[in-house]
N, C-alpha and C positions, 0 to 999 in steps of 0.2 A: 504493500500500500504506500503511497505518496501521498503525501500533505496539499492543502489545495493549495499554500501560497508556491511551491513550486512545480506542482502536475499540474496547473492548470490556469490557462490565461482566464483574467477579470474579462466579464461582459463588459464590455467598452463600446457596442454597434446599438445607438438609442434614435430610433426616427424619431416619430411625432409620441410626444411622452406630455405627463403631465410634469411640471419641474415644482419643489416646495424649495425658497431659496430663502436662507436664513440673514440676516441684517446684523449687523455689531452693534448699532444704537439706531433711534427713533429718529433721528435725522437723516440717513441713510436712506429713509423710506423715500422722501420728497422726490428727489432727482428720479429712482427708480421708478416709482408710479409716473412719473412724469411721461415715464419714458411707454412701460404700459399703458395708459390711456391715447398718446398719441401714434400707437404701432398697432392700437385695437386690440389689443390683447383679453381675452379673457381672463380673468383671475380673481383669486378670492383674499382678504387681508383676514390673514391669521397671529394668533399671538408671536411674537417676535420674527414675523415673519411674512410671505406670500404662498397662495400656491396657482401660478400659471397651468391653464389647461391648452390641451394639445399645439404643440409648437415642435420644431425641427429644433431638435438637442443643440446640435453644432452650430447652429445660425443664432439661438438666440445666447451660446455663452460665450462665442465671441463677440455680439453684438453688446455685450454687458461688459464684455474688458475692454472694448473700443472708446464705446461712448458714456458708459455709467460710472464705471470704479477705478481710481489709480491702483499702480501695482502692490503700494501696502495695504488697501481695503481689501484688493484679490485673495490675501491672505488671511481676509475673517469674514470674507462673504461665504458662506456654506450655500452647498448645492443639493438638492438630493432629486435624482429622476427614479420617475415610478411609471413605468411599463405600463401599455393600453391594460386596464380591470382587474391593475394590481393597487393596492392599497398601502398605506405607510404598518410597516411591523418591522419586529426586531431583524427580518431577514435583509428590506432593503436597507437595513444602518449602513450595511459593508460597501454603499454606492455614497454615502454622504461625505462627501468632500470637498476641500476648499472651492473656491473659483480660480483660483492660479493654478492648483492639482488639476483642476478638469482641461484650462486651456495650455496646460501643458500635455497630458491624456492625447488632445486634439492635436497638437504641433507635433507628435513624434508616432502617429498613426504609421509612417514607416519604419520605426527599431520595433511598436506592437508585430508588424506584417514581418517583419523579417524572424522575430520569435517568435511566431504562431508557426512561420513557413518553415523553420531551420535552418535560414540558407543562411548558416553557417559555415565558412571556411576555415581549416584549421593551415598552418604556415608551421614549419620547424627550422631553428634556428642553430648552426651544432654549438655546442661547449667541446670545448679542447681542453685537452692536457696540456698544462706547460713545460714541462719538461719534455715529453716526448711529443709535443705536436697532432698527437692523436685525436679523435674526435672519440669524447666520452659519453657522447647524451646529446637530447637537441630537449629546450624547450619548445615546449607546442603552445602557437598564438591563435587567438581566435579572432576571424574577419567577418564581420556580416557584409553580407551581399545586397543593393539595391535593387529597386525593378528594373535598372538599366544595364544591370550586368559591374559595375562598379562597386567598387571598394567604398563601405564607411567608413570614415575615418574613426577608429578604435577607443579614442575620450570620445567622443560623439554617442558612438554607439553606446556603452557603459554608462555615461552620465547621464541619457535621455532617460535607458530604462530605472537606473538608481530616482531621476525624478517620477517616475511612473510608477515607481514600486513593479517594480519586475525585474529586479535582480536576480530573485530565489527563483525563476522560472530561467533566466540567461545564463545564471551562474551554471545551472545545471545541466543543458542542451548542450555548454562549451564544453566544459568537462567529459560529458557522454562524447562528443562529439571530437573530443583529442584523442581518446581512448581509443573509437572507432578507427580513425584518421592513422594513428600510430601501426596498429596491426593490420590495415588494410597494406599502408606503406615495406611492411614487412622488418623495421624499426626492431634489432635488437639488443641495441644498447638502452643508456637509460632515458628515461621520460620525465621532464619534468613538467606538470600537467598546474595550470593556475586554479586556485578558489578563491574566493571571499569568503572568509567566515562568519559577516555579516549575514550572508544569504543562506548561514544553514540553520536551523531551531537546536534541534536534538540527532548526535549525527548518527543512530542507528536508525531513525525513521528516516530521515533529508538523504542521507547518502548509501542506501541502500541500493536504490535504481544503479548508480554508479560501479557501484560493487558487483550487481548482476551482469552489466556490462562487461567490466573485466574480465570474468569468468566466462563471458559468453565467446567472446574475442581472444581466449587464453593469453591473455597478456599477463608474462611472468612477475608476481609481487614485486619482485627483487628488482625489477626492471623500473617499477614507478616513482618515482618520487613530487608529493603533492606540495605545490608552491602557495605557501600564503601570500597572498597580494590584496591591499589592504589601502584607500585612498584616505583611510583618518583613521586617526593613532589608536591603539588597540585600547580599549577599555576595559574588557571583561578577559582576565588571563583563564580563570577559569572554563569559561566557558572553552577561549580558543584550545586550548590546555585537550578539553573532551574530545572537541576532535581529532586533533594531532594525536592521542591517544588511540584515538578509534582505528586511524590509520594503521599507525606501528604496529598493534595487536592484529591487523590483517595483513603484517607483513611487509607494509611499503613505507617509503624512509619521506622524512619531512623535510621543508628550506624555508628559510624567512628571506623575502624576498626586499630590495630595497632598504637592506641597512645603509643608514646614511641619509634617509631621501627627508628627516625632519619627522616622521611618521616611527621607523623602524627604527630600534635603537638597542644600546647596549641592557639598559633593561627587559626593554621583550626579549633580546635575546639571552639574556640570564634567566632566562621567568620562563619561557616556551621551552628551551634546547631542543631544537631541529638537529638533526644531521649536518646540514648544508646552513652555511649562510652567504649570501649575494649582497655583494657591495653595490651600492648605486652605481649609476653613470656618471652621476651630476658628482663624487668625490674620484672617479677615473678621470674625466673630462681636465687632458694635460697635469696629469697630478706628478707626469715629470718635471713641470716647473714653478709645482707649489707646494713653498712646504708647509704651509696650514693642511691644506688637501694631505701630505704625507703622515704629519703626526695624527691626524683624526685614524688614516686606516692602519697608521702602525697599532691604534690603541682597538680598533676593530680585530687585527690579528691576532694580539697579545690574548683578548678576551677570548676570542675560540678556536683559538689554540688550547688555553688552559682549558674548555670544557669538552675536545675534543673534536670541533667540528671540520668536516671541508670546507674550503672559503674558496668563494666562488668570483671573480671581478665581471662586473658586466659594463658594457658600451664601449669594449676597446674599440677604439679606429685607428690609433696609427701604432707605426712600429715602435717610435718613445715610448708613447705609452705603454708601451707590452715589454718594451724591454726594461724600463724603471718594475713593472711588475714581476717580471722572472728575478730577479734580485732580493724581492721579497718572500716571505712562507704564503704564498698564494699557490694555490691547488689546479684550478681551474681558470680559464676566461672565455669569453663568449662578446663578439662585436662584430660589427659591419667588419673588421679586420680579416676576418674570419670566416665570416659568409653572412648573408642576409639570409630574413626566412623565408623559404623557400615552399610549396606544396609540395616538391619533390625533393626529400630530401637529399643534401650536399653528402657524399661519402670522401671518407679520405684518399 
């Protein structure tokens, strides 16, 4: 069984619906009714509130962010649509939300279509050994695909559905969707495969599908390793803690990913211990000729070294750079230096 916040996309498709649209104070109302009486609107005035009957969903809550409410009111004007001969109960509560939720809902109707559709592309990236130049693993990236054949740009995609609430539904089609992507490819080195930990509740119910996946694709434990990727700084260790748990005890190895990036830091990484930890870009980026940049990852080494981890450098591009890092206890590197990612992957 799967959860509905990740098995299954929110009804988001409302024709002609009735709308009850909530106010933050009595003064709010004026300009609004204003706007009802001269658009002929039906509608009835309720306590703190209206309820508009039948109107096209999408025309009138952009018509209310255009011309009724600036963008800080969009954030207390509450919306709630109720379906032709349904009626307000505890079930439509899960559609009540802001006015800026909704015409944001409306603005990213294509990251909705690309997650309902999967057209998910998965891209592999190799990591090398530095010492022997080998290629040891590839992180697996995930691309949504537009209707024009076209690449989203990757914050695009993520950010739209993070404001839509459909992480827990993205987080999990990329992941199933690397898994597939890796044993299709015939991939048998290791995998580094990204989550949000945000996007899971409980990870023997959230990450089970995943798990069924592996097994179904036989992709060796031993071969995975699950990358925390994480856009605001970890709050709950516990929690991430359960999952990274859940992982190891099924066998596959953990990374924290973006140490350095201001998010990821020496305490997550004391508090989690991953296997792997991944140094940003933004502290590679010419850290042959900064030595602020050198002492932060000499103190990055030092750290997981002493708890035993591999350390991993991401975003090399040039050859200074990669050579200041072979000088170092750096395990790993991974950058355009190296290869881009590729759907087919780069072998050595």
């Amino acid at each position: 069984m799967i959860c509905n916040r990740c098995g299954k996309l929110p009804e988001m498709d409302f024709d002609q619906v009735d709308i009850y649209v909530s106010l933050p104070t009595v003064h709010h109302g004026e300009g609004f009714e204003q706007l009802l009486v001269n658009q002929f609107f039906t509608y009835e005035i309720m306590e703190g509130g209206y309820l508009v009957k039948k109107v096209n969903f999408e025309a009138f809550i952009t018509m209310m962010t255009a011309k009724v409410f600036n963008r800080i009111e969009q954030q207390d004007v509450k919306v709630l649509p109720l379906n032709d001969g349904c009626s307000l109960c505890f079930d439509s509560l899960k559609h009540y939300k802001s006015l800026y939720d909704w015409q944001a809902y409306l603005n990213g109707k294509e990251v909705a279509k690309i997650i309902d559709e999967r057209r998910i592309k998965t891209l592999f990236q190799p990591i090398i050994h530095v010492n022997s130049g080998v290629i040891f693993g590839y992180e697996a990236l995930s691309r949504g695909i537009k209707m024009d054949g076209s690449i989203m740009n990757p914050a695009e995609l993520f950010s739209t559905a993070k404001t839509m609430d459909l992480m827990f539904y993205l987080d999990r089609i990329c992941r199933e969707g690397a898994i597939r992507a890796a044993a299709g490819k015939g991939i048998t080195e290791k995998v580094f495969i990204n989550f949000i930990p945000t996007a899971i509740y409980e990870p023997e119910l959230c990450l089970r599908s995943t798990a069924e996946v592996l097994n179904e694709v036989n992709l060796n434990a031993k071969q995975v390793v699950f990358e925390v990727v994480e856009s605001e700084k970890v709050v709950d260790y516990d929690h991430l803690n359960r999952i990274l748990d859940y992982y190891k005890n099924k066998g596959y190895s953990t990374a924290l990913d973006d140490i350095g990036s201001g998010h990821s830091n020496i305490e997550a990484l004391l508090q989690l211990r991953p296997e792997y930890m991944k140094i940003d870009a933004a502290i590679i980026r010419n850290i042959h000729l900064d030595g602020h940049k050198q002492a932060v990852l000499d103190d990055y080494i030092e750290n997981g070294k002493r708890i035993g981890l591999t350390i991993l450098a991401e975003g090399v591009e040039t050859v200074e750079e990669f050579d200041y890092l072979k000088s170092k206890d750096i395990d790993l590197v991974q950058g355009y230096l190296f290869g881009r990612p590729e759907e087919v992957p780069l072998r050595t």
